[in-house]
Structures are given as structure tokens and as C-alpha cells.
N, C-alpha and C positions, 0 to 999 in steps of 0.2 A: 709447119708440118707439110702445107703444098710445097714447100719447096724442096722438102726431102722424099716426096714423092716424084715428083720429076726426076729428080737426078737421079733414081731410082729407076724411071722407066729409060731414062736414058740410056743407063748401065746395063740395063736388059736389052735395049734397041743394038747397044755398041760394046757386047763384056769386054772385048779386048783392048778397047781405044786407051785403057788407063794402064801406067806403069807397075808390074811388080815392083816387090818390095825389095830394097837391095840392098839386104841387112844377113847375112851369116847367122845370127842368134836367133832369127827369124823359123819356128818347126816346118811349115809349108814356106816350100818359094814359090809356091804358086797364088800368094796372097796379094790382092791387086787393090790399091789404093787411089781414092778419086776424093780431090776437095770441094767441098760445097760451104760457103761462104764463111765463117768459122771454126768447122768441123772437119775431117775428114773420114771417109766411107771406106773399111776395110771390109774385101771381099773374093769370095772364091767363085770360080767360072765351073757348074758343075756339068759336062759337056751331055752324060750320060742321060740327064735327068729336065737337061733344055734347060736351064735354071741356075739364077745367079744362090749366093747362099751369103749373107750379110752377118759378117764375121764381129765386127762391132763399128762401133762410131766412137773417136772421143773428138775430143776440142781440141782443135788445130795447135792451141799453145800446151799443151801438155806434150812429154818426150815420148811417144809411141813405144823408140827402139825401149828403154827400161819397162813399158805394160808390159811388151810383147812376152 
């Protein structure tokens, strides 16, 4: 759990440092994804509100694009 905390203030310190998502089936393309060891952190950059907003988390080996 600290480690999903860091990467957390991280993503707050740097929202933009991570890649959107660059999937077309995707509703937001402004959905920004960052790996943390075998997970990866979906996330929106909420500008209005200074604030990231953590859209979900799965496991790195599950197919994203099909959750989405």
C-alpha cells in the first residue's frame, strides 16, 4: 500500500508526466495511465479542482482495452 501511495503523490507532484490512453473505444481520451509494479493506475487530470481523480487500478496482465 506505501507503494501505491507514492506513485500516487507522484502523479499529483507530475499529472501530466504519464501517457494518455491511445485506444478509440476508450469514452475519455483524457484517461492517463502510469505503471506501478504489477498494476497499472488509470487516471484523470481534474485541472479545475487541482486534483488527480483515480479512475481504477487493475493488474498489469489483465487486457485494459476489453474492461474499458
Amino acid at each position: 500500500m506505501e507503494i501505491f501511495k507514492g506513485k500516487i503523490k507522484n502523479i499529483m507532484l507530475f499529472p501530466e508526466a504519464n501517457p494518455k490512453i491511445s485506444n478509440e473505444k476508450i469514452v475519455n481520451p483524457e484517461v492517463r495511465k502510469c505503471l506501478m509494479s504489477n498494476y497499472i493506475i488509470f487516471y484523470l487530470i481534474n485541472f479545475e479542482l487541482d486534483r488527480i481523480e483515480v479512475v481504477r487500478v487493475l493488474y498489469n496482465k489483465q487486457n485494459y482495452e476489453k474492461i474499458f
